[in-house]
C-alpha atoms as an extended CHARMM CRD file, in Angstrom:
* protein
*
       219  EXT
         1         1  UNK       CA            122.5580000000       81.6590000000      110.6200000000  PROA      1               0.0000000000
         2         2  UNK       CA            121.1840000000       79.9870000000      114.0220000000  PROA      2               0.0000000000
         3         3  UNK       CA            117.7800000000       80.0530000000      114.4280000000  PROA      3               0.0000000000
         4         4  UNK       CA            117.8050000000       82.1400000000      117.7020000000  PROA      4               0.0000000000
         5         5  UNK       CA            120.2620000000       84.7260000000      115.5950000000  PROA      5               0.0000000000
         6         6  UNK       CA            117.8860000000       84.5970000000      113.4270000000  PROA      6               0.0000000000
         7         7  UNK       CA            114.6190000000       85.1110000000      115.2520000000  PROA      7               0.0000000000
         8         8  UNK       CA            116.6120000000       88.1190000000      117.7060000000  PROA      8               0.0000000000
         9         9  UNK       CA            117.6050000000       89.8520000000      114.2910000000  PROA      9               0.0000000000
        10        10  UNK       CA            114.5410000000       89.5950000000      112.6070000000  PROA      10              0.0000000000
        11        11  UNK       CA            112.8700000000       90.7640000000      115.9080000000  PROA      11              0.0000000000
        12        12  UNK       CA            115.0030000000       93.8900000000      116.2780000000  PROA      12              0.0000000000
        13        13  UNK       CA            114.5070000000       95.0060000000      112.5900000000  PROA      13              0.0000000000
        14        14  UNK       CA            110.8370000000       94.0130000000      112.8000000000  PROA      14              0.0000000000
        15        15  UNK       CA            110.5980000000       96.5280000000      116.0040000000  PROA      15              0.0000000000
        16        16  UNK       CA            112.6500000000       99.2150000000      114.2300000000  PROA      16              0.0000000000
        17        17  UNK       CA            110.6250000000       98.9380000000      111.1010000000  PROA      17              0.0000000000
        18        18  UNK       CA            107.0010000000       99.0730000000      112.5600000000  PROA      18              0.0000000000
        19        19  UNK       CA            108.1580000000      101.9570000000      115.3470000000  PROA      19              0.0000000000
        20        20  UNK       CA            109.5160000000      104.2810000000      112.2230000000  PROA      20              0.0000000000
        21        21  UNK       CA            105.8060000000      103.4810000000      110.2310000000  PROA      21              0.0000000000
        22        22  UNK       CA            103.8980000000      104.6670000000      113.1790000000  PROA      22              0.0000000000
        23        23  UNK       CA            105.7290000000      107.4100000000      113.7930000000  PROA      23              0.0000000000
        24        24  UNK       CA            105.3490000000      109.1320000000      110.1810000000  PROA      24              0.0000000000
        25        25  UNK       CA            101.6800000000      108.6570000000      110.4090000000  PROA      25              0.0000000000
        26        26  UNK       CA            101.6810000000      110.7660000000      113.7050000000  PROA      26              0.0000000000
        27        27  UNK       CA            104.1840000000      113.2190000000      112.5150000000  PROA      27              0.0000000000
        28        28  UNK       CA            102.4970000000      113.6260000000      108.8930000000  PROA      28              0.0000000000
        29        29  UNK       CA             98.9530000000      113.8530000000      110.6300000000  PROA      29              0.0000000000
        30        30  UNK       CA            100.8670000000      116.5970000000      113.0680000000  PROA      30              0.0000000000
        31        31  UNK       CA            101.9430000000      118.7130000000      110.3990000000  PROA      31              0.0000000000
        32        32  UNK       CA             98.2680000000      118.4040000000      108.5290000000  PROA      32              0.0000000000
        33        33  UNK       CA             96.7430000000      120.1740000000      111.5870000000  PROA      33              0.0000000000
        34        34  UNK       CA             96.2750000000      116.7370000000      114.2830000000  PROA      34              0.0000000000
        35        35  UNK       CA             98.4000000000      116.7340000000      117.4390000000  PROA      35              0.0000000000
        36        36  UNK       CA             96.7980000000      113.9240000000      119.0960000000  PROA      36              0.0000000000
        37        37  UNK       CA             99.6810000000      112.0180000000      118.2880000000  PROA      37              0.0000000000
        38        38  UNK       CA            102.4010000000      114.1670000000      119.6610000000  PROA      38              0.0000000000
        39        39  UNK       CA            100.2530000000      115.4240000000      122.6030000000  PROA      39              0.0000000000
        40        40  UNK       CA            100.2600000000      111.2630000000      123.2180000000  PROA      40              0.0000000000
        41        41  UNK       CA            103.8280000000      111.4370000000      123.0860000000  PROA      41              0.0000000000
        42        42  UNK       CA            104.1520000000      108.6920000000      120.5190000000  PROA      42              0.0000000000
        43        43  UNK       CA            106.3680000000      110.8100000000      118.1450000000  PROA      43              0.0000000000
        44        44  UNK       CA            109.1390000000      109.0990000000      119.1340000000  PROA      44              0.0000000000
        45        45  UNK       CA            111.4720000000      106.4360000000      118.0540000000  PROA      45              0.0000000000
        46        46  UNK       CA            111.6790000000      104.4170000000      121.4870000000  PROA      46              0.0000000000
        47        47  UNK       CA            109.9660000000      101.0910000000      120.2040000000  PROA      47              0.0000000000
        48        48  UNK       CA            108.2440000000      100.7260000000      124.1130000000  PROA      48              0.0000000000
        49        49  UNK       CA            105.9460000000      103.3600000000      123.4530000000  PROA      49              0.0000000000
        50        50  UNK       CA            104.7020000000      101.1680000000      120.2560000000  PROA      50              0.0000000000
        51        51  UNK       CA            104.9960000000       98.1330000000      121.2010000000  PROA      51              0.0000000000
        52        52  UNK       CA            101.7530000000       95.6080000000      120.8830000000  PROA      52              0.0000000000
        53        53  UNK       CA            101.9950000000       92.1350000000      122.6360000000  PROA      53              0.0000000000
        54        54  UNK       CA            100.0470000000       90.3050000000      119.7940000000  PROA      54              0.0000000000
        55        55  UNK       CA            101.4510000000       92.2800000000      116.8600000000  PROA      55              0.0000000000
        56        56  UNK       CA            105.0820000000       92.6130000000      117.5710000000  PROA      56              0.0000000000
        57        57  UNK       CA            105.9200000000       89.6830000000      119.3660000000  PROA      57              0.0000000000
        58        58  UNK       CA            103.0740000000       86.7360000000      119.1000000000  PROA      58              0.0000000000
        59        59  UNK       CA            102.4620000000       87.1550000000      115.4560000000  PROA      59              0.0000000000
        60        60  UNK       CA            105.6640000000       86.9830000000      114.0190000000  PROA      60              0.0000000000
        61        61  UNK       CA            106.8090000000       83.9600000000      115.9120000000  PROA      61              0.0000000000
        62        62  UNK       CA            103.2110000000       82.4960000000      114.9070000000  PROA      62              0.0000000000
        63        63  UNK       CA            104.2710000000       83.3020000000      111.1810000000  PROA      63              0.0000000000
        64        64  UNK       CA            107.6230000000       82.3640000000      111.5350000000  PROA      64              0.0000000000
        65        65  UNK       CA            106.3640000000       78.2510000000      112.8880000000  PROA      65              0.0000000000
        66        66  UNK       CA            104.0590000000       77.6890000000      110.5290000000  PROA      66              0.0000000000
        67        67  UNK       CA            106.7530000000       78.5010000000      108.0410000000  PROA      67              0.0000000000
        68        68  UNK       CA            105.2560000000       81.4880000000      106.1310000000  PROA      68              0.0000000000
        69        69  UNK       CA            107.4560000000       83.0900000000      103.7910000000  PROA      69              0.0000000000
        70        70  UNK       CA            105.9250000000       86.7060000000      104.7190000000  PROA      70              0.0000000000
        71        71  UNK       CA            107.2020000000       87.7420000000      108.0310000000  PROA      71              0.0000000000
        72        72  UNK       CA            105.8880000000       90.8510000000      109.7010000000  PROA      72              0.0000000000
        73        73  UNK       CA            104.2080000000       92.5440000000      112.3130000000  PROA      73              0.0000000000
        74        74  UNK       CA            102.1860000000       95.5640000000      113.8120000000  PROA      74              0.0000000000
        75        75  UNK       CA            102.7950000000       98.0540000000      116.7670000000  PROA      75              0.0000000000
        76        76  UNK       CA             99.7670000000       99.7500000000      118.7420000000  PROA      76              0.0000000000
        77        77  UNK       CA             98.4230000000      102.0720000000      115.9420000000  PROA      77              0.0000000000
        78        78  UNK       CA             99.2640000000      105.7860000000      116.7240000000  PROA      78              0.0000000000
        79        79  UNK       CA             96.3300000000      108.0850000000      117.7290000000  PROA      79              0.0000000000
        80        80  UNK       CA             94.7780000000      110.1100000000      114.5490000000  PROA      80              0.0000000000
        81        81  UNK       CA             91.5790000000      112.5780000000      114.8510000000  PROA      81              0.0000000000
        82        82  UNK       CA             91.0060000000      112.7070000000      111.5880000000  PROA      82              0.0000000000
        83        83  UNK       CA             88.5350000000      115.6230000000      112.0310000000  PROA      83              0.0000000000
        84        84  UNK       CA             91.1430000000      117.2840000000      112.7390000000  PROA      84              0.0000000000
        85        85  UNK       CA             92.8790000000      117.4810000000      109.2630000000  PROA      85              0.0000000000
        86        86  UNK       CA             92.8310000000      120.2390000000      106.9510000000  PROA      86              0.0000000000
        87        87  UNK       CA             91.2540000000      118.1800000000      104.2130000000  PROA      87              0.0000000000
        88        88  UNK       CA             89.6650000000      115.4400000000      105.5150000000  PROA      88              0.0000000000
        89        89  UNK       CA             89.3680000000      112.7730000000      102.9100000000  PROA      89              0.0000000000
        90        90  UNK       CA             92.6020000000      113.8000000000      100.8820000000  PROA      90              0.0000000000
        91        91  UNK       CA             94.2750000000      113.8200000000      104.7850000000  PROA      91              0.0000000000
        92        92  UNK       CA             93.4540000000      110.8030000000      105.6710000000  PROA      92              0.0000000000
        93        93  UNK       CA             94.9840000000      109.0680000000      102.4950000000  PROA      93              0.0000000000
        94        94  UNK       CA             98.0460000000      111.2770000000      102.6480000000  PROA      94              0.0000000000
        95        95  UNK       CA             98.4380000000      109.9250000000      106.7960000000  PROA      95              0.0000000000
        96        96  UNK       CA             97.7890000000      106.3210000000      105.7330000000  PROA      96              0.0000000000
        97        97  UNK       CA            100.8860000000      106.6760000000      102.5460000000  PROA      97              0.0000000000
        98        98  UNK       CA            103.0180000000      107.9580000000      105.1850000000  PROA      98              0.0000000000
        99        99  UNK       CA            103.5780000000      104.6710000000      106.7300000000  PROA      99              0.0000000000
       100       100  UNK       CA            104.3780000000      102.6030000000      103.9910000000  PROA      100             0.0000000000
       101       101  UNK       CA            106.8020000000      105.2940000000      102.5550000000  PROA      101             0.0000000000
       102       102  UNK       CA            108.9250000000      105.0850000000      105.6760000000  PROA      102             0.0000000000
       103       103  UNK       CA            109.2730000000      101.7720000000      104.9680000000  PROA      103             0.0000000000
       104       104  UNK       CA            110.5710000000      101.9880000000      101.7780000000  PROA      104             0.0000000000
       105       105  UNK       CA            112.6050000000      104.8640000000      102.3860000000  PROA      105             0.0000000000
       106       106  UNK       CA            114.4110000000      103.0150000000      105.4660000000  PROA      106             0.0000000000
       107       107  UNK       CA            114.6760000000       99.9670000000      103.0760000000  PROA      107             0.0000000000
       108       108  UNK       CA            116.3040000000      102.2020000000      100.8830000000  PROA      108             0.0000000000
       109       109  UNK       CA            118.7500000000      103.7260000000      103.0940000000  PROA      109             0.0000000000
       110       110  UNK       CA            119.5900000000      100.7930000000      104.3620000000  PROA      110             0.0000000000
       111       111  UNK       CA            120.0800000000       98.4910000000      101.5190000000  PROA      111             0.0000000000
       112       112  UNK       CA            122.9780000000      101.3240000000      100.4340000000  PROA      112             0.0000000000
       113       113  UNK       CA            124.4710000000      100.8580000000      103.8690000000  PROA      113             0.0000000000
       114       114  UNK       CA            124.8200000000       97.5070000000      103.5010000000  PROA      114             0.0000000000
       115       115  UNK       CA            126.0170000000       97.5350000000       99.6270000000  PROA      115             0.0000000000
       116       116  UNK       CA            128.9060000000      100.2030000000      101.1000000000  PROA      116             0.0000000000
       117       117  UNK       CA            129.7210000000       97.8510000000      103.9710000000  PROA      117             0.0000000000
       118       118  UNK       CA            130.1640000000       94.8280000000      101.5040000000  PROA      118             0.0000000000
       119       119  UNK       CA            132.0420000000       96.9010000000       99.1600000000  PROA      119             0.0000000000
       120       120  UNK       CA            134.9830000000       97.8840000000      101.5510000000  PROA      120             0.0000000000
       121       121  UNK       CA            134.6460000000       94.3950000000      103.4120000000  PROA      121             0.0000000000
       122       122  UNK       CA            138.6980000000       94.1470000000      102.6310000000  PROA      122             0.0000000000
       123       123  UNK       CA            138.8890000000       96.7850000000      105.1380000000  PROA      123             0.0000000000
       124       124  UNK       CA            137.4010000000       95.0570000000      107.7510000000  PROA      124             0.0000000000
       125       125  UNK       CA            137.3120000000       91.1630000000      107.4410000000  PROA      125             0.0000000000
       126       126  UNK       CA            140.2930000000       90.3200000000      108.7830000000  PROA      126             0.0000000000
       127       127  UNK       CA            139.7270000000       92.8080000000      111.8470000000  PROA      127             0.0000000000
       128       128  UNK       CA            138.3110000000       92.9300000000      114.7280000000  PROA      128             0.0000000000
       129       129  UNK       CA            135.6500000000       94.4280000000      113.3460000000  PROA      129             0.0000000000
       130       130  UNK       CA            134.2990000000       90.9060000000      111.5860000000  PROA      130             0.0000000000
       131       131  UNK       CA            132.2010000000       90.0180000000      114.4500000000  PROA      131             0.0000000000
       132       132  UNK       CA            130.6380000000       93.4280000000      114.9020000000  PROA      132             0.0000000000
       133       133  UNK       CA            130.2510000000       94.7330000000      111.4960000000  PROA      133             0.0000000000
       134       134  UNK       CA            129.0420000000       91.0100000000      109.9890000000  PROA      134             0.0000000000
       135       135  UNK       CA            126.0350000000       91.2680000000      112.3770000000  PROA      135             0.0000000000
       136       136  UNK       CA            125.1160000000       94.8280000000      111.7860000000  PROA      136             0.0000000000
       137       137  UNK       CA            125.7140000000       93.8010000000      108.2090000000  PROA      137             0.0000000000
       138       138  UNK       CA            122.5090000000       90.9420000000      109.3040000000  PROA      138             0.0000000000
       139       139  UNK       CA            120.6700000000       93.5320000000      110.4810000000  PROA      139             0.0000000000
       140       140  UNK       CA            120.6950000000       96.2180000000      107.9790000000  PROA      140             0.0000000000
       141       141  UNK       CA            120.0930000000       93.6030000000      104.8070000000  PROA      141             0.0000000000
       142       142  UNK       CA            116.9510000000       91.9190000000      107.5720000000  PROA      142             0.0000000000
       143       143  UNK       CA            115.6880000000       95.4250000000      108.0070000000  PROA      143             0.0000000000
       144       144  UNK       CA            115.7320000000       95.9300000000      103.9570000000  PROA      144             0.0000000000
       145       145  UNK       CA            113.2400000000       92.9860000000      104.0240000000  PROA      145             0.0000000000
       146       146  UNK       CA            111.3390000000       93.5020000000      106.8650000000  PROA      146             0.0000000000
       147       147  UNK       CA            110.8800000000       97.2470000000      105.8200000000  PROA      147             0.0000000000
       148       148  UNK       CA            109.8950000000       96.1580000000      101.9650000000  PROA      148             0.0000000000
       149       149  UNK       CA            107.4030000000       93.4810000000      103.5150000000  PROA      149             0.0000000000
       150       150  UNK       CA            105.5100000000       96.5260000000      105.7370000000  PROA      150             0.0000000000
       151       151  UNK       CA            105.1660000000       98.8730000000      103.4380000000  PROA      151             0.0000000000
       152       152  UNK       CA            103.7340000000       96.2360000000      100.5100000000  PROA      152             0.0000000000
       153       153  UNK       CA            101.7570000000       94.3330000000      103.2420000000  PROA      153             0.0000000000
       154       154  UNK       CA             99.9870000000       97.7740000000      104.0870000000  PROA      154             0.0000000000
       155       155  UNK       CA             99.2520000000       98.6090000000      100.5240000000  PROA      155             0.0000000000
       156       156  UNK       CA             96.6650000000       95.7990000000      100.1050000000  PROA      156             0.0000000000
       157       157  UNK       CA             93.2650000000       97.6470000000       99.5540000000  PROA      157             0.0000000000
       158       158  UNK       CA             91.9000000000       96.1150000000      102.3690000000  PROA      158             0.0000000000
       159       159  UNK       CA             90.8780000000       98.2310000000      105.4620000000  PROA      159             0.0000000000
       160       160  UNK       CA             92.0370000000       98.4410000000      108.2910000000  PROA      160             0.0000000000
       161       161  UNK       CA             95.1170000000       98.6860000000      105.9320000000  PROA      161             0.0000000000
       162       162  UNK       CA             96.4830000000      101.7200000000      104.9230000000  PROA      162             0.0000000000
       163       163  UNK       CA             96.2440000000      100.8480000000      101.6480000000  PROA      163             0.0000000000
       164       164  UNK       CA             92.2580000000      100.7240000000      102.5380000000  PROA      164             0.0000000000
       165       165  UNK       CA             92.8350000000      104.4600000000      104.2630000000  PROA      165             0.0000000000
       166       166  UNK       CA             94.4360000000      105.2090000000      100.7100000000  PROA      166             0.0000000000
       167       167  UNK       CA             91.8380000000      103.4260000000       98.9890000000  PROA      167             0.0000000000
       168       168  UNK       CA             88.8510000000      105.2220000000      101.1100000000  PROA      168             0.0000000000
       169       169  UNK       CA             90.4670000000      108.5110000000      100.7230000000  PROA      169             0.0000000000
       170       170  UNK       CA             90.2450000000      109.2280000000       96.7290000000  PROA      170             0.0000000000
       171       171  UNK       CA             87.1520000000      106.9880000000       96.0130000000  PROA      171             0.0000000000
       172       172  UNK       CA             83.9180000000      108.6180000000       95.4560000000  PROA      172             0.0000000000
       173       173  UNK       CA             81.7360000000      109.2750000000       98.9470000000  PROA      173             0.0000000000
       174       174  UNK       CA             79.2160000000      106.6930000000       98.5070000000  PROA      174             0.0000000000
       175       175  UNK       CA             81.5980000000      103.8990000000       97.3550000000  PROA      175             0.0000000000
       176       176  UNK       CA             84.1350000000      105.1140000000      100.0570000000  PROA      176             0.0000000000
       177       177  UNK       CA             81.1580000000      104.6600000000      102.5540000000  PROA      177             0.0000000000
       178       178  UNK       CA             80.7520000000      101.1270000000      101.4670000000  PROA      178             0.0000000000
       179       179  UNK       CA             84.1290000000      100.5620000000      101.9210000000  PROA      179             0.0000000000
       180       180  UNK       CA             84.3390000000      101.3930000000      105.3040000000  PROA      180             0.0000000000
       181       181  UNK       CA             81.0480000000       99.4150000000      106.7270000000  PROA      181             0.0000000000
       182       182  UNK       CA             83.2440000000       96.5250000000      105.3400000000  PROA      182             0.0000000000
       183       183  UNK       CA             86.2680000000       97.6330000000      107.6860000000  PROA      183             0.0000000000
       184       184  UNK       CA             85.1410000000       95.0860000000      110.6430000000  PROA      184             0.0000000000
       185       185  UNK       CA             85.3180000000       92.0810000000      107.9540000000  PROA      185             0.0000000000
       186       186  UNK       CA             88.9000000000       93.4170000000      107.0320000000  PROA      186             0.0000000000
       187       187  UNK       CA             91.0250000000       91.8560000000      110.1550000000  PROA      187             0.0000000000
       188       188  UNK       CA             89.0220000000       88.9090000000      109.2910000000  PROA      188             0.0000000000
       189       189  UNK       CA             90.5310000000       88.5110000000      105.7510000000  PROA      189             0.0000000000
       190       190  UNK       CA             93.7100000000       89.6770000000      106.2490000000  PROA      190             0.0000000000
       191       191  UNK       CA             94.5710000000       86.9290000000      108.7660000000  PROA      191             0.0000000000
       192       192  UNK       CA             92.8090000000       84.0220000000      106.2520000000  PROA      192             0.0000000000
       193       193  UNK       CA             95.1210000000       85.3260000000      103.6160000000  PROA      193             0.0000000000
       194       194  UNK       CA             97.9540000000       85.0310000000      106.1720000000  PROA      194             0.0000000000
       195       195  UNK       CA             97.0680000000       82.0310000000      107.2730000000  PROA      195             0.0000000000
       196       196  UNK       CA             96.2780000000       80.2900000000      103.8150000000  PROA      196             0.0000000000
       197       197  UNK       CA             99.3980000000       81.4860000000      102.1270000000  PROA      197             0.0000000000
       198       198  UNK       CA             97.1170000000       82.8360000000       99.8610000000  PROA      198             0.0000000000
       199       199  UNK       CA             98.8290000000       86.3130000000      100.6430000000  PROA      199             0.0000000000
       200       200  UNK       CA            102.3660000000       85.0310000000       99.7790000000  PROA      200             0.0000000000
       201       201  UNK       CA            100.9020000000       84.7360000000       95.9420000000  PROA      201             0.0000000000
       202       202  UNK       CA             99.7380000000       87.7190000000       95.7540000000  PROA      202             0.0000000000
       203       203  UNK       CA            103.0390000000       89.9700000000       97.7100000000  PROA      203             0.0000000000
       204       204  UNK       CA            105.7570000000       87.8290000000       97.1360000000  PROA      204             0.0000000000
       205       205  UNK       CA            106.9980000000       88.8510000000       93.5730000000  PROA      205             0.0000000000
       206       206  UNK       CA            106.9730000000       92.6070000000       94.5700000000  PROA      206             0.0000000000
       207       207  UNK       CA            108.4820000000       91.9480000000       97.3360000000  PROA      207             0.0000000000
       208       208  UNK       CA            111.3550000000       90.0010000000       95.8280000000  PROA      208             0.0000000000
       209       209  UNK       CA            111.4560000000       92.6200000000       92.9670000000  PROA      209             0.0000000000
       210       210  UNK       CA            111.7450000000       95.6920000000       95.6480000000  PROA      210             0.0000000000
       211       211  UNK       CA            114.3010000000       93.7260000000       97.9860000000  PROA      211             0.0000000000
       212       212  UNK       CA            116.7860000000       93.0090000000       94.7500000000  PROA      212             0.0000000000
       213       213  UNK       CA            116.1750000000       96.5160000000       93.7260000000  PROA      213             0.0000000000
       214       214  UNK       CA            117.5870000000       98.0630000000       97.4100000000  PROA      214             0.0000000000
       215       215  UNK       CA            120.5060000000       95.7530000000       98.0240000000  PROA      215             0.0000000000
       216       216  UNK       CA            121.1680000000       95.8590000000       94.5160000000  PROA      216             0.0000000000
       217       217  UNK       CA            120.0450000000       92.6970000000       92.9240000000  PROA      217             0.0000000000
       218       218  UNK       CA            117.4380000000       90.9710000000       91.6620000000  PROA      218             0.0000000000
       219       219  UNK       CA            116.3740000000       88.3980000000       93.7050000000  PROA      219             0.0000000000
């Protein structure tokens, strides 16, 4: 594929993907008693009202020159008053899973579009509908690993993560305390793994194992 197909593709499904995260952990926190998000108007799934200049754009081009084999991204986190929930500490971890199981699920869904897509391909590849259906056939299989990268990315126990959130949410008070005066240290380490490769060690063989799973082979 050309590299500008490429990058555009990636792009879209990286937009897609990181809009649909930050829109379950508004609607999740909405429906566990906090309506900042909504009242915000960031329950939506128009990608402008998420967008971050840094996180959607610079870093994934920044990832994608220096060759990483992890590419991803982050949209302007959606508003949560987490006094607000019902149960505060078992809230917060449920707001923070949301997230990364929108990513999976939309991996999910559309790993089986593309497996349905390839399997009546005798339909359509000698039609008119090559040109069309070939690139959203790009897209859906880019948005399978762009979706599977977000939602394992987030899981690392590292605040401001949500697997952190997670992580703060069921451990004791006192060692959830000391896990969140560590939170301004977190950004820190995330970009060094990032940078280092060090993360691709660590992700890449779940990542490969989940992406095989959803479009049907192990990869």
């Amino acid at each position: 594929m050309d590299t500008i197909v490429r990058i555009s593709v990636t792009l879209i499904a990286l937009l897609f993907a990181i809009t649909i995260h930050e829109v379950a952990h508004g609607w999740t926190a909405n429906r566990l008693g906090d309506p900042t998000a909504r009242l915000a108007g960031r329950l939506t799934l128009n990608p402008i009202k998420h967008l971050d200049v840094i996180g959607s754009f610079v870093l994934p081009l920044l990832l994608f020159i220096i060759g990483s084999s992890i590419i991803f991204g982050y949209a302007k986190p959606v508003p949560v008053n987490f006094y607000n929930l019902h149960h505060y500490r078992r809230d917060i971890a449920v707001v923070a899973a949301a997230g990364p199981i929108a990513n999976l699920v939309c991996a999910l869904l559309c790993g089986l579009l593309s497996r349905i897509l390839l399997s009546i391909d005798y339909l359509w590849i000698d039609s008119f509908l090559f040109g069309p259906l070939m690139g959203m056939l790009a897209l859906l299989r880019y948005s399978v690993v762009i979706n599977v990268i977000l939602a394992v990315f987030n899981m690392l126990p590292i605040l401001p993560l949500d697997g952190g959130r997670i992580l703060s949410g069921i451990l004791p008070p006192g060692q959830a305390a000391s896990l969140a005066r560590a939170e301004r240290f977190g950004i820190i380490i995330v970009f060094f793994l990032l940078f280092t490769h060090t993360i691709d060690r660590i992700m890449l063989p779940i990542i490969r194992i989940l992406i095989g799973l959803f479009m049907g082979k192990i990869l």
